[in-house]
N, C-alpha and C positions, 0 to 999 in steps of 0.2 A: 504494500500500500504506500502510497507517497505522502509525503510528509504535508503536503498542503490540504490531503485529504483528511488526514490525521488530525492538523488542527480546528480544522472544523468540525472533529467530534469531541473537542476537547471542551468543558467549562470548569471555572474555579471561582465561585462566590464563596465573599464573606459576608456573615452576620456577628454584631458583636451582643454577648449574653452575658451584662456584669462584668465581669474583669475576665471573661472567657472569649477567644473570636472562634466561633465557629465555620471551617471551610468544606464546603462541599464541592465534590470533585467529580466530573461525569466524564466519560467516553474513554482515552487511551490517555497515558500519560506516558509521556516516550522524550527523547532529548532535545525535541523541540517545544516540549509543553512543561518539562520536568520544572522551569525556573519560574514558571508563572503560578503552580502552585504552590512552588517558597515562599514567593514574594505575596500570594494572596494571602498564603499563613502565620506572615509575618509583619505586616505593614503595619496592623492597626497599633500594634504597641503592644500589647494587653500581653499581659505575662503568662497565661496556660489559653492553651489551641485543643482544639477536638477539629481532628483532619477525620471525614467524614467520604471512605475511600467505595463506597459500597456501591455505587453506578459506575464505577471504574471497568472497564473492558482488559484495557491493555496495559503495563504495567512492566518497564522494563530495567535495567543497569541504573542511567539516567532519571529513573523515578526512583529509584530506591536510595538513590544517593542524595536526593532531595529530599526525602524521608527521613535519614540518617541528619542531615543537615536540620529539620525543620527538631530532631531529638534533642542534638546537639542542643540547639537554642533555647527548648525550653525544658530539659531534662526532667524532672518528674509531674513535672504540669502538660504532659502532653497524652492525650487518646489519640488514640487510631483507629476506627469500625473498618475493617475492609472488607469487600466483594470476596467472592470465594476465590475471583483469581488472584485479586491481589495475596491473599490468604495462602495459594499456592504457591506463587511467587518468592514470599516471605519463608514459606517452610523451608524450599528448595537453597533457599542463599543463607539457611542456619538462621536466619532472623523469628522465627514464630514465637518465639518465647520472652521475647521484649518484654518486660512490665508496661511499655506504652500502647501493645497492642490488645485491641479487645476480641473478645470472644463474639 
């Protein structure tokens, strides 16, 4: 699939809940969309994120190391709901046992 296809199935809203920014994330997340999720999960300021990964399709290197980054950033204030593929994704790269990732 081409990467201009890609981005147009890609969205990253936030909503902010209290001192939480809530992002919701749809379609693939791949090395063309990887940084706009960082930056949706990070701009608002607000000190714990719930990344909200469960419409997510696609989910690659590039997305995971954004992931990794968005941890980094807010270490125990961060959730992650993922898709099932995300889910598999995580298992396969040794990551499913985060404390940030939900069930």
């Amino acid at each position: 699939m081409d990467q201009e296809r890609a981005d147009q199935n890609f969205t990253a809203t936030s909503a902010v809940e209290a001192d939480r920014v809530v992002v919701t994330v749809t379609g693939e997340v791949d090395m063309s969309t990887a940084d706009a999720m960082f930056e949706t999960g990070t701009r608002d300021g607000r000190p714990a994120a719930t990344i909200d990964l469960r419409a997510v399709s696609f989910f690659d290197s590039a997305a995971i190391h954004a992931l990794l980054r968005l941890a980094e950033h807010y270490g125990d204030r961060l959730t992650v709901l993922p898709s099932p593929q995300v889910h598999r994704v995580l298992e396969i790269s040794g990551l499913s046992t985060q404390p940030w990732l939900s069930d």
